[in-house]
C-alpha positions, 0 to 999 in steps of 0.5 A, spaced: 500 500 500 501 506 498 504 510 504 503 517 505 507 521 509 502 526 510 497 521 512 501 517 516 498 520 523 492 519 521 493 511 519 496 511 525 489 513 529 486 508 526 490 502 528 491 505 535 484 506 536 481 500 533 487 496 537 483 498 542 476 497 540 479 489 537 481 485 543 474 488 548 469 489 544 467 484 541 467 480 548 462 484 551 456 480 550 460 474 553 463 478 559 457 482 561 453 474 561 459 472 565 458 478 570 451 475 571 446 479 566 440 474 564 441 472 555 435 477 556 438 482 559 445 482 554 439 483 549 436 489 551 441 493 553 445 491 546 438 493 542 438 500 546 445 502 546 444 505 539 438 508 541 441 511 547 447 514 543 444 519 539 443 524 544 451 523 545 453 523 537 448 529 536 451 533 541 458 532 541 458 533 533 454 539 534 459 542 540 465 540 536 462 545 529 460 550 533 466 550 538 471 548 533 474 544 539 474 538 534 480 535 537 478 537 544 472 533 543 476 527 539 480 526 546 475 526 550 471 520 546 477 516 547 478 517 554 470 517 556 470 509 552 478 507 555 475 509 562 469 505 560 472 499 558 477 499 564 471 500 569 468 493 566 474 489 567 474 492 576 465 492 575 463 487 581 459 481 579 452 481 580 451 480 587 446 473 587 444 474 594 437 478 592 436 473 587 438 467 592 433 469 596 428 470 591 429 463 589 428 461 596 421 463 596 419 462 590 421 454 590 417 453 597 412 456 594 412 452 588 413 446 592 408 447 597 402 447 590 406 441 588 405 438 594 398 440 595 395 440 588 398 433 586 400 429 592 393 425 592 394 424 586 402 420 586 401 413 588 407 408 588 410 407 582 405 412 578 407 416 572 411 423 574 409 426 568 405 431 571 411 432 576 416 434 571 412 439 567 410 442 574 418 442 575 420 445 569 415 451 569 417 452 576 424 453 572 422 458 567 418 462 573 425 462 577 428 464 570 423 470 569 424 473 576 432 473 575 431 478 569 426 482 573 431 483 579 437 485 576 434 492 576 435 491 583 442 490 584 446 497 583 451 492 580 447 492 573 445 499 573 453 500 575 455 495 569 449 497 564 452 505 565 459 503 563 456 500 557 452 505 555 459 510 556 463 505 552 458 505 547 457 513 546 464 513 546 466 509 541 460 512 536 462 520 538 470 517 536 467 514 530 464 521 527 469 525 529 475 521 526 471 521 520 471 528 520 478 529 521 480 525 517 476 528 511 479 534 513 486 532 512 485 529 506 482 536 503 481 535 496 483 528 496 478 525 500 477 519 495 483 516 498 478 516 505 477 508 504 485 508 504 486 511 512 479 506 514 482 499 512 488 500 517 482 500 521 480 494 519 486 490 520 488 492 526 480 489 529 481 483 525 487 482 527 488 485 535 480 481 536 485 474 534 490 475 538 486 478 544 481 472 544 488 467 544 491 470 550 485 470 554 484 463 553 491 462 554 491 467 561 484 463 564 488 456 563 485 452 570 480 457 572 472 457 571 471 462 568 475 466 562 478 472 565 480 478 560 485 482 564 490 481 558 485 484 553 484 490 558 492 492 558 492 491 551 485 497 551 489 501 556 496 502 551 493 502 545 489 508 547 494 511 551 498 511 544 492 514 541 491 520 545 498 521 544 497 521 537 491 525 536 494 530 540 499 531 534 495 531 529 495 536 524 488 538 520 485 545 520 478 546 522 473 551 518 473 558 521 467 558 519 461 556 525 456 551 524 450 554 521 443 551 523 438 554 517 445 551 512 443 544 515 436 543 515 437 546 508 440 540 506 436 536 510 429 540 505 433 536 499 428 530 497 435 526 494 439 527 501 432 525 505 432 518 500 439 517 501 438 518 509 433 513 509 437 508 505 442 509 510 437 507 514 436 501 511 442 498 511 444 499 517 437 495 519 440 489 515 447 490 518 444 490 525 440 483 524 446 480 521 450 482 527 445 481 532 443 473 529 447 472 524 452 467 528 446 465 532 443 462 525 450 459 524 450 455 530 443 453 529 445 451 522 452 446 525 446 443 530 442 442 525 448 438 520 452 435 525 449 435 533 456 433 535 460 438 530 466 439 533 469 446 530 464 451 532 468 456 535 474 455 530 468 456 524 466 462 527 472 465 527 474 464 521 468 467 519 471 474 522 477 473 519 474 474 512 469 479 514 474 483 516 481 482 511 478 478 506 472 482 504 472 489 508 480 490 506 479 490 499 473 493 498 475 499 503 481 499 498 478 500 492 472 504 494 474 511 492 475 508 485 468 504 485 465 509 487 467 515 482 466 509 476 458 508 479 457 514 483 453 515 489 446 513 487 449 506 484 454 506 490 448 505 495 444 500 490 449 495 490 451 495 498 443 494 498 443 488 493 449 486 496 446 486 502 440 483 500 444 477 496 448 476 503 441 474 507 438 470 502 444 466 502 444 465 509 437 461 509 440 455 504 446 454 508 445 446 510 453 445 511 456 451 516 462 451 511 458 453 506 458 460 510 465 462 509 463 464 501 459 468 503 462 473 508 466 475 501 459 480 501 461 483 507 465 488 503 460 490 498 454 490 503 457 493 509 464 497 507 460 499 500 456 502 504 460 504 510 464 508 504 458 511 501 454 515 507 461 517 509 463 520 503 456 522 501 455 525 507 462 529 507 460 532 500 453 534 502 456 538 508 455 545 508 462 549 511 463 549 520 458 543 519 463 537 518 461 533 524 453 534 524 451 531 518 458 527 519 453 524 526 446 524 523 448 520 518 452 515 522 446 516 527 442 513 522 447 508 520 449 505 527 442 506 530 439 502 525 443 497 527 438 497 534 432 496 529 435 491 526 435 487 533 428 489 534 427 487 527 431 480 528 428 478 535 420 479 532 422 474 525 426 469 529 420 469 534 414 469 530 418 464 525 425 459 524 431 462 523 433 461 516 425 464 514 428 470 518 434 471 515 431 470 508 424 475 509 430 480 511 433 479 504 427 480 501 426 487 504 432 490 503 432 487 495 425 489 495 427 497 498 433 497 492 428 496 486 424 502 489 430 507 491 432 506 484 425 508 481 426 513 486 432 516 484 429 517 477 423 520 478 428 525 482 432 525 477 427 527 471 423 532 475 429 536 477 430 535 484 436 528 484 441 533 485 446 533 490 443 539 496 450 544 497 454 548 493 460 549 497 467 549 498 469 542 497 467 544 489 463 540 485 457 542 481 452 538 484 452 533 479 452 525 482 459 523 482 462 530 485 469 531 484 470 533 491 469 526 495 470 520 491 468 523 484 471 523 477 
């Protein structure tokens, strides 16, 4: 790859910042489930953690334009989601005790109906049928009485908050180093997707050797312990504090300007491009929340005693994040200004639409590794698209807003996607889900293209700004990822 000297602090960014987002976040289902939270409570708070966020990313966008404090705010991202990530790791457990006793009663309880309601019924050598339900519905009592004491433990809502603050952290620091970086770039933002891949690299490969060393850390014990991934946050963020600190980029005098940006946002082309964003980070978030869900089922489903479950999925991210996502971010500049940006979206949305449809014919788990080649040109193609399209829309001092609204969409619709996700899964089998979802997606991309015409020919598809980045408004601007 092409070093580019000028570039080199900010491709050091991200692989300091991604080296400390790689080893921990990943794990954070698993270590707030080993720290006592019910599978139901894992998925509501990660369901809620997007929605909770978009105060934070509005606001600290907005602060940053108007206050021009970009890197005031850059650092304080880093260090609010380092101190979150740390904190996890010393967060006490949840403390049983409150449960312990509830159980207690509700199993005497349980066993006092048991004994009154079937006892004359018991004779010697009869059948226990009726016992056993009796003793398994007393277990799914006890199960939905865990779920609703955890609000009663200050541990919960002590591990609940740092997880909200991880997570705002690391959705404020996503906006503000894009904006950033497009700001170094200047009039070669189309080599964005060259400075994020070393982002990718270094998750893909600092989640791997983070999960090896916790399974080398926690030989002999119980239970996984993670403190070798948190040193790894701890020095990885460290050294992206000092890099941020020295990086070089100018912010526009000019201040944030609230009648620019609801101009922009009066465009019918941007309202249809916001809510294509939308789209796809609900595909995005399903896939997230379900996919390897549907994997694990799948390998039942194969085999009952398939023996490489765990090594399955990793291979999964691995060719997610380098097999897939390294060269799509590689070339997004050239896609995107060889198909423009309408295109662009179009076929992140078939590709999106392809890759769940796919999903739902998996008998062989294997089989789902070719797959992941989509990841690319689903996820990054779209990730590429709404970063630059939404710089290239961006009125001057109002970088990060629109940079934040539209990772909003994108990030919060990830949210929606679980919600989407967990309604498909209950009221049908996994493989139909993931195949309705795809459907959807392709369904909506039919229509984003007929409604992209109809813009088109009635003389309301072009782009909403002329401003300084140049460009005059035309589908493949030459200020972001144009011709």
């Amino acid at each position: 790859m092409n070093i580019d000297k000028k570039m080199l602090p900010m491709k050091m960014h991200y692989i300091t910042a991604f080296a400390g987002m790689g080893p921990l976040i990943p794990f954070l289902p698993v270590i707030a489930r080993q720290k006592g939270m019910t599978n139901e409570a894992v998925g509501m708070i990660w369901t809620a953690l997007p929605f909770l966020s978009l105060l934070a990313k509005a606001s600290a966008g907005a602060m940053a334009d108007y206050l021009r404090a970009h890197r005031a705010v850059f650092l304080t991202a880093i260090v609010v989601m380092g101190g979150a990530l740390t904190g996890i790791y010393w967060c006490p457990d949840i403390t049983p005790d409150i449960t312990n006793d509830i159980t207690n009663d509700i199993t005497n309880d349980i066993t006092n109906d048991i004994t009154n309601d079937i006892a004359p019924d018991v004779v010697p050598g009869g059948d226990s049928s009726s016992n056993s339900s009796r003793i398994i519905s007393a277990e799914e009592a006890l199960a939905d009485v865990g779920v609703k004491s955890l609000s009663n433990t200050y541990e919960f809502w002590l591990l609940a908050t740092l997880l909200l603050l991880q997570f705002c952290g690391y959705m404020v620091l996503l906006d503000l180093e894009e904006t950033v970086c497009f700001q170094m770039l200047g009039d070669k933002a189309h080599k964005y997707g060259l400075q994020r891949l070393w982002g990718t690299v270094s998750y893909g490969v600092t989640a791997v050797v983070g999960g090896a060393l916790v399974d080398w850390y926690s030989q002999g014990q119980d239970q996984k312990d993670y403190f070798p991934v948190h040193i790894m946050v701890v020095v990885a963020l460290t050294l992206d504090v000092v890099v941020v600190s020295r990086l070089k980029f100018s912010v526009p005098d000019k201040r944030i300007s609230s009648t620019a940006v609801c101009g922009v946002f009066k465009q019918a082309s941007v309202v249809m491009i916001l809510i294509t964003t939308v789209v796809l980070g609900t595909a995005g978030g399903m896939i997230g929340a379900f996919y390897f869900l549907l994997v694990e089922d799948t390998a039942k489903a194969w085999d009952p005693a398939f023996a490489y479950l765990k090594l399955l999925q990793g291979l999964l991210l691995g060719v997610q994040c380098l097999a897939s996502e390294v060269p799509c971010l590689f070339l997004a500049g050239r896609i995107i200004r060889r198909l423009g940006y309408t295109n662009s979206f179009a076929v992140a949305l078939l590709g999106f639409s392809l890759r769940l449809c796919l999903y739902s014919f998996v008998t062989n788990p294997w089989w789902f590794l070719p797959i992941e080649l989509l990841h690319g040109v689903s996820f990054a193609l779209a990730l590429a698209s709404f970063t630059c399209y939404a710089h290239y829309i961006t009125p001057a001092g109002a970088e990060a807003t629109v940079q934040a609204i539209f990772g909003s969409a994108f990030h919060c619709a990830s949210g929606l996607g679980g919600l989407v996700g967990s309604w498909l899964f209950h009221a049908m089998n996994g493989w139909r889900a993931f195949f309705s979802m795809g459907s959807a997606v392709g369904v909506y991309a039919v229509l984003f293209m007929v409604v992209h015409v109809v813009l088109t020919r009635i003389g309301r598809g072009k782009s909403a700004v002329q401003n300084e980045k140049g460009g005059a408004g035309s589908e493949s601007p030459t200020g972001c990822c144009g011709c």
